[in-house]
Backbone bond lengths (Angstrom), bond angles and torsions (degrees), N, CA, C in turn:
res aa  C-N    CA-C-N  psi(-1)  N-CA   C-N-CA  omega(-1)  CA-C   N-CA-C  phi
1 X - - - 1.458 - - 1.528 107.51 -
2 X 1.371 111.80 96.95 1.604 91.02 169.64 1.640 116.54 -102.86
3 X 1.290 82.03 173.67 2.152 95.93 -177.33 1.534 105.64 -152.78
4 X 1.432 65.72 140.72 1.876 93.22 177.93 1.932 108.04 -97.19
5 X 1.378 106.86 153.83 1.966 90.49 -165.04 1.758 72.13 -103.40
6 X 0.865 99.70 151.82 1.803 125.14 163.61 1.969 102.73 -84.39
7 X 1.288 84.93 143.54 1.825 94.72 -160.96 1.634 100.22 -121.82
8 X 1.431 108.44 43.10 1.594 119.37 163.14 1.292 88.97 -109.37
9 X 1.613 125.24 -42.23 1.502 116.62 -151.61 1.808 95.90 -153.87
10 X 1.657 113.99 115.97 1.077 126.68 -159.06 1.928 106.20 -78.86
11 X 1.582 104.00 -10.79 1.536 103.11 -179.73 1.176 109.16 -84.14
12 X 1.495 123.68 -9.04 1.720 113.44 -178.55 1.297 112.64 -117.66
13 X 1.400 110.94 161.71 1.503 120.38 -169.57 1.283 102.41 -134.44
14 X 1.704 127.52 146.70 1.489 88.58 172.89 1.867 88.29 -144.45
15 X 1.404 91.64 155.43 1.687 118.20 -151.43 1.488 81.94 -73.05
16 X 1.484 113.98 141.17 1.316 122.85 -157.59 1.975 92.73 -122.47
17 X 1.160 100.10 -1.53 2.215 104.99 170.83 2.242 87.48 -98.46
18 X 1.165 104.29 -56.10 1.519 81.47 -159.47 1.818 108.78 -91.14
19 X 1.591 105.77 -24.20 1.097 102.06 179.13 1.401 102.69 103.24
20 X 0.856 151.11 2.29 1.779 169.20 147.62 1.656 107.95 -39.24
21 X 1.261 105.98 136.58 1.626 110.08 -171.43 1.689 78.85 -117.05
22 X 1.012 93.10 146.03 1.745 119.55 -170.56 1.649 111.15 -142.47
23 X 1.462 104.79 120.71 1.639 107.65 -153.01 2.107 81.02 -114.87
24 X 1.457 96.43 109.48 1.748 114.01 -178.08 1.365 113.57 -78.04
25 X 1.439 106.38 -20.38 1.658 99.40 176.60 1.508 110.34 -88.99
26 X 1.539 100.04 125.15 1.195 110.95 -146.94 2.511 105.55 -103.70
27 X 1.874 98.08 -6.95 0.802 114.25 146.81 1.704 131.54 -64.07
28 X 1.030 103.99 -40.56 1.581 101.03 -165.68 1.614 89.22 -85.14
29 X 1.193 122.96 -18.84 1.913 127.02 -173.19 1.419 89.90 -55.44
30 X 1.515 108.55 -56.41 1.410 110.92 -154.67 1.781 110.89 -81.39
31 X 1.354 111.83 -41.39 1.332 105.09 147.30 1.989 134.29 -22.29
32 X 1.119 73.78 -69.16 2.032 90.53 164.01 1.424 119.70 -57.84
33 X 0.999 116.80 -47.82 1.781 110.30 159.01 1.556 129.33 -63.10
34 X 1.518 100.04 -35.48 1.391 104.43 -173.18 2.092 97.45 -67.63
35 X 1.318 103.63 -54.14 1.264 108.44 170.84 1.612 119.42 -39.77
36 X 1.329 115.11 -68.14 1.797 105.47 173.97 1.446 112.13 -72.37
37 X 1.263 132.83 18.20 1.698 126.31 167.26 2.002 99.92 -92.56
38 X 1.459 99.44 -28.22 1.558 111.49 175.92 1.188 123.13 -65.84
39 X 1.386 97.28 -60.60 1.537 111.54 168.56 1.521 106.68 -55.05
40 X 1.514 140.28 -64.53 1.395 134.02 158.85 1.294 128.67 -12.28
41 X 1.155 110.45 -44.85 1.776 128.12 -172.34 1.403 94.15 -87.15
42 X 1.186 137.21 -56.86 1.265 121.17 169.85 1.487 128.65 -41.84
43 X 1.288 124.60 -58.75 0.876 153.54 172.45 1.963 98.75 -31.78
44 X 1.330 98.91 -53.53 1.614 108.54 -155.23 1.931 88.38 -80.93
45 X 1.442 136.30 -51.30 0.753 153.51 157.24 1.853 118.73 -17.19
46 X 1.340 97.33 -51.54 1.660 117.44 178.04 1.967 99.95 -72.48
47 X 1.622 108.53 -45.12 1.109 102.28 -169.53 1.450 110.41 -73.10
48 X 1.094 120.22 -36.14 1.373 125.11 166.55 1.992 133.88 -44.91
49 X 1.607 80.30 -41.85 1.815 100.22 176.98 1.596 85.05 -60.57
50 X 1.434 101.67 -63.63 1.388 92.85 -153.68 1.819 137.47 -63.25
51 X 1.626 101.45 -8.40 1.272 134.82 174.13 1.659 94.70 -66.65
52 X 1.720 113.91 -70.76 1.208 123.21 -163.52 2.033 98.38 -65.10
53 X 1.039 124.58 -9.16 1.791 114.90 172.91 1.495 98.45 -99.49
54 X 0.950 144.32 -4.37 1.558 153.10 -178.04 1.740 104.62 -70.82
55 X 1.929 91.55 -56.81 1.153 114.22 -161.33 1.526 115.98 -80.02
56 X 1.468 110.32 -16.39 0.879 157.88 169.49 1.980 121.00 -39.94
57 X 1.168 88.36 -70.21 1.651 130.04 178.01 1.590 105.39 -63.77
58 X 1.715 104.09 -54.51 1.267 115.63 -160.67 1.539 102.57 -56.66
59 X 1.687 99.03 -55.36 1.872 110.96 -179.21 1.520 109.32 -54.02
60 X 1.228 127.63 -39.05 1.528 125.78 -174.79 1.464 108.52 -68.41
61 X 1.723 121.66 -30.69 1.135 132.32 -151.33 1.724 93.71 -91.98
62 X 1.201 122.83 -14.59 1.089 137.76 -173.03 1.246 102.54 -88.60
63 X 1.608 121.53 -60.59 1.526 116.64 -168.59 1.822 110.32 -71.30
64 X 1.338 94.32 -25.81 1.225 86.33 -175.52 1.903 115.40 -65.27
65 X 1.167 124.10 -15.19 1.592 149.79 -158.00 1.989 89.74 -97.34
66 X 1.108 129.87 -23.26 1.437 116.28 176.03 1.603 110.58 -107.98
């Protein structure tokens, strides 16, 4: 497989049989995951708040009815 590195940006290489840009720094890879597992957890976190104020409403909407 060879590769040529692209000379805008010294972390990528790109596979010169398929044509594939291939990012070698293998810090910033893991950076980037750690980042969208964060963003994920948030995400799941928000959906949850917003489940538990749903559920929220329903019980008040109830007491208020007796």
């Amino acid at each position: 497989m060879a590769r040529k590195k692209i000379k805008e940006n010294p972390d990528l290489v790109k596979d010169t049989a398929s044509g594939a840009v291939i990012n070698t720094n293998s810090n910033a890879f893991t950076r980037r995951r750690e980042q969208m597992r964060l963003a994920q957890e948030k995400d799941n976190k928000i959906l949850q708040l917003e489940k538990d104020v749903a559920e929220l409403k329903k019980l008040i909407k109830g007491l208020s009815k007796k």
